[in-house]
N, C-alpha and C positions, 0 to 999 in steps of 0.2 A: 419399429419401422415407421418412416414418416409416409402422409397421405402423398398418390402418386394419382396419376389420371391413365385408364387403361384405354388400350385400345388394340381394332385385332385388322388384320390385313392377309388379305388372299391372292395378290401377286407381289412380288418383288418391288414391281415399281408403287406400289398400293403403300409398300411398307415406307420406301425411303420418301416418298411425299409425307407422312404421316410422322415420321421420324424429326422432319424439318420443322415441324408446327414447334417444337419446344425451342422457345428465342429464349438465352438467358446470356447473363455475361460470360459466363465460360465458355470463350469461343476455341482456345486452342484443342486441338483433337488430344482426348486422354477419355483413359479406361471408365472415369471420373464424369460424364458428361451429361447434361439433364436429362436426355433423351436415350434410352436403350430397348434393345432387341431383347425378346425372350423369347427362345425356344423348350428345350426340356427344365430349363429354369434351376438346374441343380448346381450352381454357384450363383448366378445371379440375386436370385431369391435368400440365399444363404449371404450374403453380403449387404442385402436391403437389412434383413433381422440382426444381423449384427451391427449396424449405422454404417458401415463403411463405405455404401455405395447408398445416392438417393437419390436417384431421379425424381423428374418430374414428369415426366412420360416414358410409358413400357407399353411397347409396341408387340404383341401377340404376332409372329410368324409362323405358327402351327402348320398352319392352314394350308400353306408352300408343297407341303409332304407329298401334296397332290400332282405337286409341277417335279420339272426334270431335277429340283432338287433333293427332291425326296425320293432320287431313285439310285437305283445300283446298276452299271452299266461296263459289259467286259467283251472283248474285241479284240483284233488281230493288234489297234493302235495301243493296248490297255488297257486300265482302269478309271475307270471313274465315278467316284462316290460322291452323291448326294451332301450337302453340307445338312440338310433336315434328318438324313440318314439316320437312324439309332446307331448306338456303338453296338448293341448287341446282333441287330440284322446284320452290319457289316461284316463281325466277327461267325458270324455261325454262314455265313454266304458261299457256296460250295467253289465258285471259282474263287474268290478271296481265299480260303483255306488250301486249296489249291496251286496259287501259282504264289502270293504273297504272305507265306507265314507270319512273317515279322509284324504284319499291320492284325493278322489276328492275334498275337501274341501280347502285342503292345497293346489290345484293346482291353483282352480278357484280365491282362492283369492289374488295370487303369483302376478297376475299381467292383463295386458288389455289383451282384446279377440284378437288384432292384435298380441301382443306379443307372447301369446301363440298357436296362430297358425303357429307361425313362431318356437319357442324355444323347444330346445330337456329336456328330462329329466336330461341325461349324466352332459349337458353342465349346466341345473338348479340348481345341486346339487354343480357345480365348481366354480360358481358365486364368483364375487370379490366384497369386502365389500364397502358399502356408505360410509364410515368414510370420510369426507371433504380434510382431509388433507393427503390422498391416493392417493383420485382423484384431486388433484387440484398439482399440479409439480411448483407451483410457492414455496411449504410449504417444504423446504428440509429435516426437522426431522421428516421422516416418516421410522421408521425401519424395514416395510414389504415393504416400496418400497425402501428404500437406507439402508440399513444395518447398525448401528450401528448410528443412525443420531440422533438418539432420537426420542422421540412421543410426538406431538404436541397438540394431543388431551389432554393427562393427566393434563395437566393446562389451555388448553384451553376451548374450548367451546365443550362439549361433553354431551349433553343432552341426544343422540341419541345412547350413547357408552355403552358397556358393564360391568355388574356390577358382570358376575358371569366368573367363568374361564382367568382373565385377568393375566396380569404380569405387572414388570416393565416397557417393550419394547414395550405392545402395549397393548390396550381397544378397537380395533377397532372390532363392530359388526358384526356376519355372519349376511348375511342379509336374508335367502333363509325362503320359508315358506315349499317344499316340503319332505325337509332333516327329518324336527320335526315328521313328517308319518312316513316316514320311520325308524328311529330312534326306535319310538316308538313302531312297529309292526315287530320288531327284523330280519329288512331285513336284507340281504348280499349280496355285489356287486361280479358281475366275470367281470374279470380285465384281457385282453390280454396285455403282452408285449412282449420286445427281448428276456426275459429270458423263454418265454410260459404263459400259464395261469395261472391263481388263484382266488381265492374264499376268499375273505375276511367280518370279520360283517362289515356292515355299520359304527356301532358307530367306528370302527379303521382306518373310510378313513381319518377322519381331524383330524390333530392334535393342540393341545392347542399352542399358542403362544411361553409360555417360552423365552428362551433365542434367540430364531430365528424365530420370526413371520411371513419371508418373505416364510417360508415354511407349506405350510398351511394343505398340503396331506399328506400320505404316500407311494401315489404314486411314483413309478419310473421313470427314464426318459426313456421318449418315453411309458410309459403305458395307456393303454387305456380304459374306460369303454367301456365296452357291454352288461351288463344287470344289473338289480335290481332284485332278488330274495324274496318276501314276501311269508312267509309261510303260514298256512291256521291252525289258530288257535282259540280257542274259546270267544277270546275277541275281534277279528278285526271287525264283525257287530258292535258292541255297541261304535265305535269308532266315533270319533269327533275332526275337528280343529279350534278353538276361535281366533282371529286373532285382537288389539286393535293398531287403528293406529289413527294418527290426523285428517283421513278425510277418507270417508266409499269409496271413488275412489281408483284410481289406487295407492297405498301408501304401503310402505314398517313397519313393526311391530315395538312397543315400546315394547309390549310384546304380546305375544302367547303362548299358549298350543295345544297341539296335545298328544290325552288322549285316552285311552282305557282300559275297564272292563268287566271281566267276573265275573258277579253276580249270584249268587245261595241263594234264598228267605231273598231275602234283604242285604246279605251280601257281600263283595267283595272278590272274591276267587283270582283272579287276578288284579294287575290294571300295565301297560304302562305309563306314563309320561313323554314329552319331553316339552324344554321351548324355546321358538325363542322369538328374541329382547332384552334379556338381557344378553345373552353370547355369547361367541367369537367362540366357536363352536355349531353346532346342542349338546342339552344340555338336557343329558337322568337323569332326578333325580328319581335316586336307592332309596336312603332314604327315599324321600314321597314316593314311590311305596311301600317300606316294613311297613312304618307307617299304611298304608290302608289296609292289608291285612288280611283276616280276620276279617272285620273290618264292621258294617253298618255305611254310608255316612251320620253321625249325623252332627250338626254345629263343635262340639266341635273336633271331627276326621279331618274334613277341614282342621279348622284351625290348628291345628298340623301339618297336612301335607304338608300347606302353608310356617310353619314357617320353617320344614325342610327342605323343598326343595330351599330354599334360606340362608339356614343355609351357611355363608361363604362368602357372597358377599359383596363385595368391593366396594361404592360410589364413584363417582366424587364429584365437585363439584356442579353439572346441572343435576343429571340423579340416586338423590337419591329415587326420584319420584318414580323410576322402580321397586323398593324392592315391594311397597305396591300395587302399580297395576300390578304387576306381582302375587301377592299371591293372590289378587280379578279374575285375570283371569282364573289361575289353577282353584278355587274357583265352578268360575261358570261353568266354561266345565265341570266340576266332576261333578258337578248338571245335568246341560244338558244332559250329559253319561248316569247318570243312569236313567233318565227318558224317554230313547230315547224306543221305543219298536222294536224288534228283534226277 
C-alpha cells in the first residue's frame, strides 16, 4: 500500500472542501482519482493493499452517521435510506422488511454478516468489479484501470464477465447485488458536491463502459452520496431478489434478478426488472418489463420475456453459459413474485 495522507470530516460540506485539497494531474473524473471518500472501507481499503487504487488523500466520512445520512427514514412519500446507513441496519429495519423485500434480500445476500456490519450502502453501490485482471496489477491491459491498455478479459478467461452492455474496451462485471433493488423500485440518489446538490434516478449513476471504462459514475469530482430515495409504490410488496452463484456462501452472482409486480386478478399491471451478473452495469431490462404487461405469468409470456430481456448480449468465449441461466433466473423470480402473498 503506498503512503496516503488521512483525514476525517463531520459534515458533508467538511468533506467535499477536504476532498478538493488533493490537486494532481489527474483531473478527469475516474474511480482512479487522488482523492477518495472512506466510509466502512470494505473495497476501498481492499483495493489500496492490492495497488489498484492509490490515493493521495482519504477523507474519513464516518462521522456523517450522525447527520440525515446516516439515518433510515419511511413515510406515506417512501423510503429513504441513509448513504452512511450499514447494509446490515438497513436489511434487519422492520419497515424495510416490511414493505421492500427485494432491498432486504439483495442486501443479505450481498455478502458475510461481518461485512455488512461493517459496509455502508453509499459505498455498496460504488463497489469496484472482481474482473481478475483489474484486480490483479501484474495484467497491464486492463482499460478501467490503465486507459487505452487493452482488455485482457476478452480473449482470456472470463467466465465470470459480462454478456449484456459490454464494449470493445471492457466485459468487466458490476459486481453489486444492492444496485439491482434499487434499479428496479425506480430509486433516485441526492448527491452533495462543490457545485450544491442534486437528485438524480439511480439508473443514470453508472454508466456503460464505451469508449472509457475507467469511468464508471456520473459522478463529479469531489460528489458525494447522501441518500437513496425509494418511492412507495404499488409493486415494491410483491418484490423479490434471486441471486445464482457457485456456492450458497459468501459468493458474488453469475446471474440475478431483482423483480417486482403489481398484479390485478391474475394479470400483471406493472412489472420492474433488473438483472446483476451478466452486465457491466446495474441492468434495468425495459423490454421484458413491457412484454409482461398486461400480461398473465403463463410459461409461454416467461419465456418471451426471458428471451427479450437478453435480446443483445454478447458471449465470450467461457460465459456463454450466462445467456440461459440468466433467462432460468428472471424465470423463476417472476414465479416466486407472483406467488409471494401481499
Amino acid at each position: 500500500m503506498q503512503p496516503f495522507v488521512y483525514a476525517r470530516a463531520t459534515s458533508a460540506q467538511g468533506a467535499i472542501e477536504t476532498h478538493a485539497l488533493a490537486k494532481t494531474p489527474r483531473q478527469r473524473a475516474s474511480v482512479h482519482g487522488r482523492s477518495q471518500y472512506l466510509a466502512g472501507g470494505t473495497n476501498l481499503i481492499d483495493m489500496m493493499r492490492l495497488g489498484v487504487m492509490d490515493p493521495e488523500l482519504v477523507t474519513d466520512i464516518n462521522a456523517l452517521d450522525r447527520t440525515p445520512s446516516g439515518r433510515i427514514e419511511f413515510g406515506a412519500r417512501g423510503l429513504r435510506l441513509g448513504a452512511l446507513v450499514k447494509m446490515s441496519d438497513a436489511a434487519d429495519h422492520r419497515e424495510v422488511r416490511r414493505n421492500f423485500p427485494v432491498i432486504v434480500q439483495s442486501l443479505e445476500l450481498a455478502a458475510s454478516a461481518q461485512l455488512r456490519n461493517m459496509a455502508t450502502l453509499g459505498g455498496n453501490v460504488l463497489q469496484r468489479t472482481r474482473c481478475t485482471y483489474y484486480r490483479d496489477t501484474s495484467y497491464t491491459a486492463c482499460n478501467k484501470r490503465n486507459p487505452g491498455a487493452g482488455c485482457a478479459a476478452s480473449d482470456g478467461l472470463n467466465r465470470r464477465h459480462a454478456v449484456l452492455g459490454t464494449s470493445e474496451h471492457c466485459i468487466a462485471t458490476y459486481p453489486g447485488d444492492f444496485a439491482q433493488a434499487l434499479i428496479a423500485l425506480d430509486a433516485v440518489v441526492d448527491i452533495a458536491g462543490p457545485s450544491g446538490s442534486r437528485t438524480i434516478p439511480f439508473a443514470d449513476l453508472h454508466k456503460l463502459p464505451g469508449d472509457n471504462p475507467e469511468i464508471e459514475t456520473t459522478l463529479r469530482d469531489g460528489d458525494l452520496i447522501t441518500a437513496f430515495v425509494i418511492p412507495a409504490t404499488p409493486f415494491a410488496r410483491r418484490s423479490l431478489y434471486l441471486k445464482i452463484r457457485d456456492r450458497e456462501s459468501y459468493e458474488f452472482a453469475l446471474a440475478s434478478a431483482a423483480v417486482a409486480l403489481h398484479m390485478a386478478d391474475g394479470v400483471v399491471r406493472e412489472a420492474r426488472i433488473a438483472l446483476g451478473g451478466v452486465a457491466t452495469v446495474p441492468w434495468r431490462a425495459h423490454s421484458a418489463e413491457r412484454m409482461l404487461t398486461e400480461q398473465p405469468l403463463t410459461e409461454q409470456v416467461l419465456d418471451l420475456c426471458a428471451e427479450k430481456a437478453f435480446e443483445g448480449a454478447q458471449p465470450r468465449t467461457h460465459n456463454l453459459f450466462k445467456i440461459e441461466l440468466g433467462k432460468r433466473t428472471l424465470k423463476r423470480a417472476l414465479r416466486q413474485a407472483a406467488a409471494m402473498e401481499v
